[in-house]
N, C-alpha and C positions, 0 to 999 in steps of 0.2 A: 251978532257974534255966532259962529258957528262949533259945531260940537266940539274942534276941536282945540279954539282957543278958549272952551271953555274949561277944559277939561285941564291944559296946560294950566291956565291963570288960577285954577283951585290948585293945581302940585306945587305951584312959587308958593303960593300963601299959608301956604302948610309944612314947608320946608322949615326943621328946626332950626333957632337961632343963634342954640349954642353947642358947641362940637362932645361929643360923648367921651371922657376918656378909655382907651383900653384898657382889660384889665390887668391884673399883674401875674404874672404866671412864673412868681418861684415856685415851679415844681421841683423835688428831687427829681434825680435822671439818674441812668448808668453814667459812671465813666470808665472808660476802656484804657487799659494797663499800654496796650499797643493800638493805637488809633486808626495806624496806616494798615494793620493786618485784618484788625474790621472792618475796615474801606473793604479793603483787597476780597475778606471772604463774602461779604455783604454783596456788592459788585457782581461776583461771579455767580453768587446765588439767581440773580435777575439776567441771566447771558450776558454781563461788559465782563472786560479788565480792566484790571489797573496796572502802569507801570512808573517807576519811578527814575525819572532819568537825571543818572547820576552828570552827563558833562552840559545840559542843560541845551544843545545841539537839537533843536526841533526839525529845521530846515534836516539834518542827515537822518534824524529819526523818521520821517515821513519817506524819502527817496531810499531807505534800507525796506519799510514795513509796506508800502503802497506803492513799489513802483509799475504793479501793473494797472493802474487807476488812468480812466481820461481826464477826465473833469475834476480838477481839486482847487477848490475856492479855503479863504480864508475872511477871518472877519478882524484876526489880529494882524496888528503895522508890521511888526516884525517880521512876519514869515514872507519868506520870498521864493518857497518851492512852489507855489502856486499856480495855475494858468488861464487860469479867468478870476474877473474881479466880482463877486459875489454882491457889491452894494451898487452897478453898473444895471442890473436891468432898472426898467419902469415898474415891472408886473411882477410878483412872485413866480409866476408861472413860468417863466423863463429858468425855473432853477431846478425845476422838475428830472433833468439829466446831471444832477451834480453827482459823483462818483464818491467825494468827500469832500467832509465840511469840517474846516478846522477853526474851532469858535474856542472862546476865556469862558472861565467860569469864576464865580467871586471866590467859594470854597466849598468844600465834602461834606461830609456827613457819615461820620464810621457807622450806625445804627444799620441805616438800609442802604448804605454808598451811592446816596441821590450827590447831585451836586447844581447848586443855585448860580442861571445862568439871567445876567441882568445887565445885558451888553449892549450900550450906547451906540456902536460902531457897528452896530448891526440893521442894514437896512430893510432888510423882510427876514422877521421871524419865524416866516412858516420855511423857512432852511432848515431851520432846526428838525423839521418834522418829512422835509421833501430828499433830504441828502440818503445818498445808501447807506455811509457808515457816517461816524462820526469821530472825531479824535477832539478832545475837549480837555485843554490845558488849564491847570488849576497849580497855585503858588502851592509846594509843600507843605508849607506851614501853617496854611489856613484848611484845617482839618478839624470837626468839631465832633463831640461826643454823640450829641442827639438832635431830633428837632426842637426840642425846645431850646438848645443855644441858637439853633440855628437860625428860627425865628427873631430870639432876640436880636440878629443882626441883621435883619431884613430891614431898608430903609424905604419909606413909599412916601417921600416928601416932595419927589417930581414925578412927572406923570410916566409915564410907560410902559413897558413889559416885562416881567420877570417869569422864571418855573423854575422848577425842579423838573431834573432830567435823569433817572435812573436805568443805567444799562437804554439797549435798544427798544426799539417798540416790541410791546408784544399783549397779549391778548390771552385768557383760559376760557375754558368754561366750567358749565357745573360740571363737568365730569374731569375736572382736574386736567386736562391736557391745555399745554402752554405752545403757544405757537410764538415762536420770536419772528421779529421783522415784520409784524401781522399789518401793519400800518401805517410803518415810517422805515427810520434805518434797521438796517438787519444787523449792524453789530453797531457797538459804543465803546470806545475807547479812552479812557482817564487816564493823561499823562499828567504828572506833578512831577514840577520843575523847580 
């Protein structure tokens, strides 16, 4: 037997046999008098927006806001402003020129205006992180107080990927200076529809 089906056949045998449950986490939290407006200032504190689009028109909200963008990929059925297909390469690497990434989010977060993106229909994650900007549709109505509701609706009973996505990439250091775009998209944008 070699070192290292030794080492394997000890981690099976020592794998607990019964599942631990989590704990319970009634905390008190804030709740926000206006949800969408602690989105909204939340959001802008991290460099995103938020907009709220009253005739629910994606497809015209994209061709008013980015029509000088090449590359705009989608991961939602619906949108059809699009011009490449985003789950069509083999590689992630292939998505490295996308202009904008127009991906669902499950729902918000007024606290820090993160927003929980845990999308089946997405076939490389790393979009999420390779796109310039981002425009990230989220139902109106799924808008939560804080992380801990938030958490409460986080489901991990099939396997996959979830985050939390707040505003664009960006980076400080100790001396307090913020550099947005430091790593991924340079702007993030939260449309609820």
């Amino acid at each position: 037997m070699t070192s290292r089906e030794s080492i394997l056949n000890n981690i099976k045998k020592n794998i607990p046999s019964s599942t631990i449950e989590l704990p319970q986490t009634n905390i008190a939290h804030a709740i926000y008098k206006d949800k969408n407006e602690k989105f909204k200032t939340s959001l802008a504190s991290v460099g995103g927006n938020a907009v709220w689009l009253e005739d629910g028109n994606i497809d015209e909200f994209v061709r008013k806001n980015y029509s000088n963008l090449e590359i705009i990929v989608s991961t939602c059925k619906e949108i059809t402003c699009t011009n490449r297909d985003a789950n069509k390469p083999n590689t992630p690497h292939a998505l490295e020129n996308v202009d904008l990434a127009i991906i669902e989010a499950e729902f918000g977060v007024a606290e820090n205006g993160a927003v929980w993106v845990k999308n089946s229909n997405n076939r490389h994650r790393a979009l999420y992180f390779l796109a310039t900007q981002l425009l990230i549709i989220v139902n109106k109505n799924n808008i939560v107080d804080t992380m801990h509701e938030a958490y409460e609706r986080i489901e991990f009973n099939q396997a996959g990927y979830g985050t939390f996505i707040s505003g664009p990439s960006k980076t400080a250091d100790i001396e307090q200076s913020l550099v947005i775009g430091a790593h991924g998209p340079t702007s993030a944008c939260v449309l609820f529809v």
